[in-house]
N, C-alpha and C positions, 0 to 999 in steps of 0.2 A: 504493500500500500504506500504509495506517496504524498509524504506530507511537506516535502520543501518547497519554499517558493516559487523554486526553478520549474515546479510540475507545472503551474498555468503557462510559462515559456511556450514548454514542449506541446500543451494544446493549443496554444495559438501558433504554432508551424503547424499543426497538424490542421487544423480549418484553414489556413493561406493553402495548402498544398489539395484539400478538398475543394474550395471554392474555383482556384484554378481550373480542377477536374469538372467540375460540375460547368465552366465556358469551353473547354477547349476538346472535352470528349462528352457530349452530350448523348451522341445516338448511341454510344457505348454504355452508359452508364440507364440511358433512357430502357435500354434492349436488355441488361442486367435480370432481371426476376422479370417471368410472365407476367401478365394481367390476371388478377385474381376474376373469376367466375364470378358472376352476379352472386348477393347472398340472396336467401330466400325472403320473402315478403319483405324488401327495401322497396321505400317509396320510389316515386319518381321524382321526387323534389332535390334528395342529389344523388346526381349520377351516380350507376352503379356496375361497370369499376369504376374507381373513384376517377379524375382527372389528374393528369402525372402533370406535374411543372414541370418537368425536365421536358418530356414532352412537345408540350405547348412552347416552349422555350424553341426547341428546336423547328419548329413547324414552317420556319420560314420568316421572311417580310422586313419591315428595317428594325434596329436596334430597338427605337421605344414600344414599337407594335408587339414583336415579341417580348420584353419584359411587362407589358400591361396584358398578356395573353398567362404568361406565368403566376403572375399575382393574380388572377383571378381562378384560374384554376387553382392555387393554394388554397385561396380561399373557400374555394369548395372544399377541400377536405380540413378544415381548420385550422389552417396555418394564417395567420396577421399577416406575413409577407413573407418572400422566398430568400431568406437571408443570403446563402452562401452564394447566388447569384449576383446579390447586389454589393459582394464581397470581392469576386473578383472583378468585376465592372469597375467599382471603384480603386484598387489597389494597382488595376493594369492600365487605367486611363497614358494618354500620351498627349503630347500638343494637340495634334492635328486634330484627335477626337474627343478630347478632354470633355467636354461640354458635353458631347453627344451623350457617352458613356456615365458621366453623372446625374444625366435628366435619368437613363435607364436604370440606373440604380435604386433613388430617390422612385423611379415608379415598382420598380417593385417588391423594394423594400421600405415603404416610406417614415414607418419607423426607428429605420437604421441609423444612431447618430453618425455612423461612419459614410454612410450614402448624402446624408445631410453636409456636413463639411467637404464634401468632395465637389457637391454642386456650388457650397461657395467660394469655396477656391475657386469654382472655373468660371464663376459668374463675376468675379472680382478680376481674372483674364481679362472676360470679356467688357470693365468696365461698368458693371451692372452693381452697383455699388449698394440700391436699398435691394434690391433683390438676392444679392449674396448676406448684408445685414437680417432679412428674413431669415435666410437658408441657417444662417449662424446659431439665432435662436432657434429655431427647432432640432437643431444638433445639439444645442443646450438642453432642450426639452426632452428627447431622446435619449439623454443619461439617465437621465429620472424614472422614466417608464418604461423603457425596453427593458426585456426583461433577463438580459443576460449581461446589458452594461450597467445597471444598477449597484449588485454586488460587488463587479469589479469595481467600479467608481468609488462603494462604499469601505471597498478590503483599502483602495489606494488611500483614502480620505481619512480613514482610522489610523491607519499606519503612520502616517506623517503625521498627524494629531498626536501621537503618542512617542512618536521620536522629537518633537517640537517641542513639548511640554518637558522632555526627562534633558534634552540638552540643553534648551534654556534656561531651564531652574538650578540645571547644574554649573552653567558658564556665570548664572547673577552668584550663585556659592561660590565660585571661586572669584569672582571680583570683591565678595563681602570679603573672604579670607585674605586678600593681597592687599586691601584695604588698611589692615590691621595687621599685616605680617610682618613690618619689623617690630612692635611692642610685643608683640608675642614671641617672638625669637628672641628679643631681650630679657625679655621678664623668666622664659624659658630655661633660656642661659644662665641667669643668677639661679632660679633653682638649683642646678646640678654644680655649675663654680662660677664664679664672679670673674676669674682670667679667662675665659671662656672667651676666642675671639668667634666673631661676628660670622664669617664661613660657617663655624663648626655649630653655631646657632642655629642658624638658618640650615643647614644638613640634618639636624635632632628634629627641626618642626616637619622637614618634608617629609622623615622617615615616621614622625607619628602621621601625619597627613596620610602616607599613603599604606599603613600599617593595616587597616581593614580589606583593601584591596590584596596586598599580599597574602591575608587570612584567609582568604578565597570570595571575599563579599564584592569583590569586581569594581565597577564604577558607583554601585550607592553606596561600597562602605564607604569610599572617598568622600561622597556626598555628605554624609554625616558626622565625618569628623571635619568637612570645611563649615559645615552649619555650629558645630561645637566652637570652633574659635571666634564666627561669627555672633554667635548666640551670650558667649562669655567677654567680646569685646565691643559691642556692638551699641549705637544706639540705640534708645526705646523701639523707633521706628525703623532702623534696621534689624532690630530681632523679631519685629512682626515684620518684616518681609520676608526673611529667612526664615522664619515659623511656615509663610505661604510657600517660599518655594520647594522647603522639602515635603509638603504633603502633596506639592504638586506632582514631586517628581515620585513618590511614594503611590501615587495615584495612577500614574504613568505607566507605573510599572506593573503593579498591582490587576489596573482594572482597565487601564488604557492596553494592555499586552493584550489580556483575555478579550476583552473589543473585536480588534482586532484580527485575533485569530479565528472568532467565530466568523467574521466577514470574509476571511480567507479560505475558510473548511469548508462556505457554501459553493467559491469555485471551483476546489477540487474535494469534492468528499471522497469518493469510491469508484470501482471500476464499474459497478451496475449504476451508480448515478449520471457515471458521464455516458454509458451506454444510452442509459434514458432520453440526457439531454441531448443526443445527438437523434435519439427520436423524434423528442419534441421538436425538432428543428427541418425534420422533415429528409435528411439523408444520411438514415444508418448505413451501418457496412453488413456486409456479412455475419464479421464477429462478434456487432455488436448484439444481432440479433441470437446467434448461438450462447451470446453471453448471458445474455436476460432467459432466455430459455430453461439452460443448467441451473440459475440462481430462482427462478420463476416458484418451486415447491414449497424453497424456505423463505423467500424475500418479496412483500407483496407490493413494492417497487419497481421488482423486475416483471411480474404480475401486469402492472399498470403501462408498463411498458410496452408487454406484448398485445394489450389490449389498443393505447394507442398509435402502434405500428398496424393493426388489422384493421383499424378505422380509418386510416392513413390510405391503407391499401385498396380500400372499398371492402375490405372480408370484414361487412356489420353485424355479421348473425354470429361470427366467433370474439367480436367486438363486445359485442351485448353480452356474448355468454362469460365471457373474463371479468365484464365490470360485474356484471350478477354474483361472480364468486367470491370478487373484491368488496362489494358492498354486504353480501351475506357474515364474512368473516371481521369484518373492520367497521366502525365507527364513520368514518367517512368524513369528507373535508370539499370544502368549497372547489376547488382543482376538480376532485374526483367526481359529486355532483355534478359539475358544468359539463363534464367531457363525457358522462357516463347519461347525461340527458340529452346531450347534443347526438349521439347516436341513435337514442330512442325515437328523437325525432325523423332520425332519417328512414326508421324503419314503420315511422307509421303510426307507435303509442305515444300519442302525444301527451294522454291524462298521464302518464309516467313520468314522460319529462320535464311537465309543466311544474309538476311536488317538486323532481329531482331540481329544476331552476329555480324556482321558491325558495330551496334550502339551500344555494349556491349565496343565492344574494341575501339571504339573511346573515350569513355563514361571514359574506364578504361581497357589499356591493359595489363592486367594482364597475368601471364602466360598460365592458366588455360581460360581464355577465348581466347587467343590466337590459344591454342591445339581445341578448340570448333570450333572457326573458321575455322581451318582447316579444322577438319572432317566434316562441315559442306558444305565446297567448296568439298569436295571428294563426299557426298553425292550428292552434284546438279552437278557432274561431270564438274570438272573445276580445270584442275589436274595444271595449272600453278601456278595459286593462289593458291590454297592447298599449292604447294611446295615452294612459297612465302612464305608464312606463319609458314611452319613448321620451314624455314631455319631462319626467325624472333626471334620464337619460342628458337629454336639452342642458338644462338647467346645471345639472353636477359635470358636463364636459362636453360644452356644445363645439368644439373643433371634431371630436373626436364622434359626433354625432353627424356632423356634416362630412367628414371623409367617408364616413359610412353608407351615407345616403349617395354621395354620388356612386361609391363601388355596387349600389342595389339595383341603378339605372342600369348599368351595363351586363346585369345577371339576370335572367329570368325566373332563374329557381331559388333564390336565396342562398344565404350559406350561414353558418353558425362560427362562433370561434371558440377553438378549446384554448382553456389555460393552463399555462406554464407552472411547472409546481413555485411556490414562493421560498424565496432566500429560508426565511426562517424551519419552513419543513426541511431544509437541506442541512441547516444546524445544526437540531434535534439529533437528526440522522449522524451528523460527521461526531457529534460529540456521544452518542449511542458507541460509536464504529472507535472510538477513539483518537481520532483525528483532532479534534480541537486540542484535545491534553498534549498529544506531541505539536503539534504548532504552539502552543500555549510555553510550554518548556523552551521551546526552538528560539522564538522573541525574546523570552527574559534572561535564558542563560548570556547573553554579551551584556548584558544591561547588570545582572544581578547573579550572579551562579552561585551565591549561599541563603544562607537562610532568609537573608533582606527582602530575596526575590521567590523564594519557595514557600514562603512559611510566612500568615498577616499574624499570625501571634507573635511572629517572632520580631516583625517590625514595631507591633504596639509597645512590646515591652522596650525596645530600643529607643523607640520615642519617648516613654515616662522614664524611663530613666534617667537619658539625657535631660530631659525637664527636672527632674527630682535635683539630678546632681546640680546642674547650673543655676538652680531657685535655692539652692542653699550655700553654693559656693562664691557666686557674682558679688554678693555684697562683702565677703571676708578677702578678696583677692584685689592684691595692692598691683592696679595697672599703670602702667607706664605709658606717659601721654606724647603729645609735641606739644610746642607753642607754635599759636596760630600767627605768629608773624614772623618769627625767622624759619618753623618747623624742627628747631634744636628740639631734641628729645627732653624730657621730662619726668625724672624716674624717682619713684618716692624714697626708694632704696641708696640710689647712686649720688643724690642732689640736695638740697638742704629746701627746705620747706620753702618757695618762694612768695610773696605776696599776692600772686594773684594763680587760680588753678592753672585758667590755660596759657599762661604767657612766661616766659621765660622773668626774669630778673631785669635783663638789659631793656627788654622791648616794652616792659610795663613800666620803667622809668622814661623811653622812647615817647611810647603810646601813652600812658594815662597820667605823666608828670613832665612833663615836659619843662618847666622853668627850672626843675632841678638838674638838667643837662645843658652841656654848653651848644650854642647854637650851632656852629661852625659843625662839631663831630655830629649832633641831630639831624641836620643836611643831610652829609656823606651818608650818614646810616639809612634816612629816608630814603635817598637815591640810591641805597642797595636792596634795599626793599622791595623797592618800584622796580626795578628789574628782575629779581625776584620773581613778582607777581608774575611782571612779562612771561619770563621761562616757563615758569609752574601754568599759566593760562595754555602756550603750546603743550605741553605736557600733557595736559587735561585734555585739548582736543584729541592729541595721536590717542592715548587711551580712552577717550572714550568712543572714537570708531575704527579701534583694535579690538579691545574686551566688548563685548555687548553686559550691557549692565550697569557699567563701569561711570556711564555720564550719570546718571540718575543718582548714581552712591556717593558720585564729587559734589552733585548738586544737595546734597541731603536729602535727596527724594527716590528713597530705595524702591518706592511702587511704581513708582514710572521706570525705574533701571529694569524691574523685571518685567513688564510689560515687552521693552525693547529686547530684553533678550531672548524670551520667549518667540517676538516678532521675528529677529534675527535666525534662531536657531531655526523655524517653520520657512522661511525663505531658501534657507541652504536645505532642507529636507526636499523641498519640491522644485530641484535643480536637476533635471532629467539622468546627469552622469552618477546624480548621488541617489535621488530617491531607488528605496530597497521596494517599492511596491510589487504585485505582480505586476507585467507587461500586458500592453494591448492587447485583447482575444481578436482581432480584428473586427473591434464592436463600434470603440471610438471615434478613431483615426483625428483627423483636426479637430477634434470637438473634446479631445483630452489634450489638443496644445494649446487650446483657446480656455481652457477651464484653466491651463498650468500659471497660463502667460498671467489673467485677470488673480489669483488664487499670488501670483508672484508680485505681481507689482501691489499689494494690499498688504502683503508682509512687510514687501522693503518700503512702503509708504508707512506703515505702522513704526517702524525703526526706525524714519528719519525723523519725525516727527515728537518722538520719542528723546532724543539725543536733539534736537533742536533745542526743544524746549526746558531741557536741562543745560542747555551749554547758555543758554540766556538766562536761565538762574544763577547758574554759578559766574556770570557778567555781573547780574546785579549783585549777588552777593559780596564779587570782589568792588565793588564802585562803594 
């Protein structure tokens, strides 16, 4: 069983290498398995054999004629549109027929965000500027509702959520720690000896620093002991931001991993799931259908599969008789309703599938099962309810009422649509099968591989203790300051009590007495000052858009630093060389670089914004 990321890779070559097949060997593939024999008592409302897309594809005529002869034959046997056709249309377009080939696509998969972005590409070619702006947003809309770029959209979208939040929280922890890392390296050093030079300081704090990571705790035990130095040197409001960003990252890790991996076990659960979905998709192989077959006794998956391959096929009276065994032994679910009524209708019982589409839309009214209902009240003549329903229909998605209605003009016998199983029954399933626990492990081990990341007990207690120890240590621990005007250190230990906390001796005769200094040296020393500040203001800038964080902590506005770092680290997560997402199924295509690009420029506008408005504080602060 495959649970690494690399598996959705390997099926998205496996659809580019099918979709290819499906343009470039049609009568091969068309010619593949006979025609199934009429079943017995199917109506004549839809054909029976069913109508092959492959087919109709090939039948001749120009490029858009044949892709709207496909889609509508689909849609006789319940397919929304002929994906892997509008797959290679779009993937193999070239100059000369760019346009052509993206109308074709878009017509017969008009759901496809990947058939969507291809027409605006070529419409933006051809200078058709609100035209391609249309095409853009329904390639937009098209993540959302197809039902196989949703998951993926949603695996990508988790993942970078989750890799955003644990390295932002972790980049503003390590700006709190550098913030404060020479008084701790000082104060450090007199604990153990007072000749202690400064090197050998600063070498004892990185070795406690990164002392849980060696223990096997990975990058959060780091985390938690840069939140310790933070937490015990920190101001008020930099310990409530350090409080927020290790529950962030503790969140991250915890419940932002697990997220995630269920969003990723729905695109690969199992070998009879993908056999499935290569069902639902309207061009299984051979093996897949030998594979559901073998698994068919004990898995009522692969059950549902063979059922809707034989409806697929036009074979509705072995159709009927699979849902019948499925619906005898199992509970039932809005999917299996719809698709298990949409056959009744074709053979005839309509008071069957009109209960069976009743329970679909109670279950889950979707729009798509809405329109089912309908034609399903029209079939058992019962035109008020139909017209209930269409106007329902109207009202909760009237685009997707209107494509419908023109695909009705060009059909004389109607057609039904079955539905796709949902992400979440694919969870259920992969975390049944054990696939979510190993994706689950697979995310947290680089992030966390001891108990931080395996075990919330063991992070709770890690948390109160750190709280217990630092609530009763912070007020007995004699810290070591700077003066805020020349930044000489200031150590209650090493220096003689001076008159004012934070200012040195010199600068608070400088600064707050000034007639008791001679003027001439008060000058010279101002004017080292003032250059001073100069330095320290470059300073302040190269760090704060080096560190993300790091403005916000200079400006004493530690919730704005990690706002920006948060922002920062989500920018570099959704940076196409870096992001660890699955890869395209070939569902997207421009409509995951148009999510990337809008999704990128929001982060790095959230960071400058971020670091603007901290570097203008700490302007007015030095003024």
């Amino acid at each position: 069983m495959r649970t690494g990321l690399g598996a959705a890779a390997r099926r998205g070559r496996w659809r580019f290498e099918l979709a290819l097949a499906a343009l470039l060997s049609v009568p091969a593939l068309a010619g593949a398995e006979p025609a199934a024999p009429p079943s017995v008592g199917a109506a004549a409302r839809v054909a029976d054999p069913a109508p092959s897309a492959l087919a109709a594809w090939d039948a001749g005529g120009t490029l858009l004629e044949r892709a709207e002869r496909a889609r509508l034959a689909a849609l006789q046997t319940g397919l929304a549109g002929f994906d892997a056709a509008a797959r290679g249309l779009a993937v193999r377009g070239v100059a000369r027929d760019e346009a052509d080939r993206a109308r074709a696509a878009v017509a017969v998969a008009p759901d496809l965000p990947l058939a969507q972005a291809a027409l605006a590409r070529a419409l933006v070619s051809e200078r058709d500027v609100a035209g391609a702006v249309l095409a853009a947003g329904r390639a937009l809309r098209g993540l959302v509702v197809h039902p196989e770029a949703r998951p993926w959209l949603e695996a990508n979208v988790l993942l970078a959520a989750r890799n955003a939040a644990f390295f932002g929280a972790l980049a503003f922890l390590v700006g709190l720690a550098l913030r404060h890392a020479r008084a701790v390296a000082h104060d450090l050093g007199d604990r153990l000896s007072p000749a202690l030079p400064l090197f050998a300081r600063a070498g004892v704090l990185g070795l406690l620093v990164l002392a849980p990571a060696i223990l096997g705790q990975g990058l959060a035990g780091t985390a938690f002991a840069l939140f310790v130095i933070g937490l015990a040197y920190g101001s008020p409001s930099e310990r409530r931001a350090g409080w927020t960003a290790l529950l962030v990252l503790v969140l991250a890790v915890q419940i932002g991993s697990r997220a995630a991996a269920h969003a990723l076990a729905a695109l690969d659960s199992d070998a009879v799931a993908a056999a499935y979905a290569r069902v639902e998709r309207g061009l299984p192989s051979g093996a897949d259908r030998e594979r559901l077959a073998h698994a068919a006794v004990v898995d009522a998956l692969a059950e549902r599969g063979l059922a809707l391959d034989a409806r697929r096929a036009g074979r509705l009276s072995e159709a009927a008789q699979r849902y019948e065994n499925i619906l005898a032994t199992s509970g039932g679910d809005a999917t299996l309703a719809t698709n298990a009524g949409n056959v009744w209708i074709a053979l005839g019982d309509v008071d069957r599938a009109v209960a069976l589409h009743e329970l679909a839309v109670e279950m889950s009214p979707s729009p798509a099962a809405l329109y089912d209902l309908s034609y399903a009240y029209g079939q058992a003549i019962r035109p008020h309810a139909q017209d209930d329903m269409l106007r329902r229909l109207q009202r909760e998605d009237p685009k997707f009422a209107f494509d419908l209605a023109h695909v009705q003009e060009k059909l004389s016998g109607g057609f039904t649509l079955d539905q796709p199983l949902p992400p979440e029954w694919l969870r259920v399933r992969a975390a049944q099968h054990g696939v979510t626990s190993a994706l689950v492990s697979e995310l947290v081990r680089p992030l966390a591989p001891g108990a931080l990341g395996s075990n919330t007990v063991a992070t709770s207690a890690a948390l109160l203790l750190i709280a217990a120890a630092v609530r009763g240590g912070v007020g007995r621990l004699r810290r070591s300051t700077a003066c805020r005007g020349c930044g000489r250190r200031l150590c209650p230990r090493c220096d003689a009590a001076g008159p004012a906390r934070d200012l040195c001796v010199a600068c608070h005769r400088l600064l707050e007495r000034p007639e008791t200094a001679d003027p001439e040296r008060r000058a010279r020393r101002l004017g080292e000052l003032e250059r001073r500040a100069a330095l320290l203001a470059r300073a302040r800038l190269v760090a704060s858009l080096a560190l993300p964080g790091m403005a916000g902590l200079l400006a004493r506005r530690p919730g704005l630093g990690l706002v920006g770092a948060i922002a920062f680290a989500a920018a570099l997560a959704l940076v196409p060389g870096l992001a660890a997402g699955p890869v395209d199924p070939l569902v997207a295509g421009g409509a995951a670089a148009l999510v990337l690009a809008l999704a990128e420029a929001l982060c790095v506008g959230t960071f400058g914004v971020s670091v603007a408005l901290a570097l203008r504080g700490c302007r007015r602060e030095m003024s």
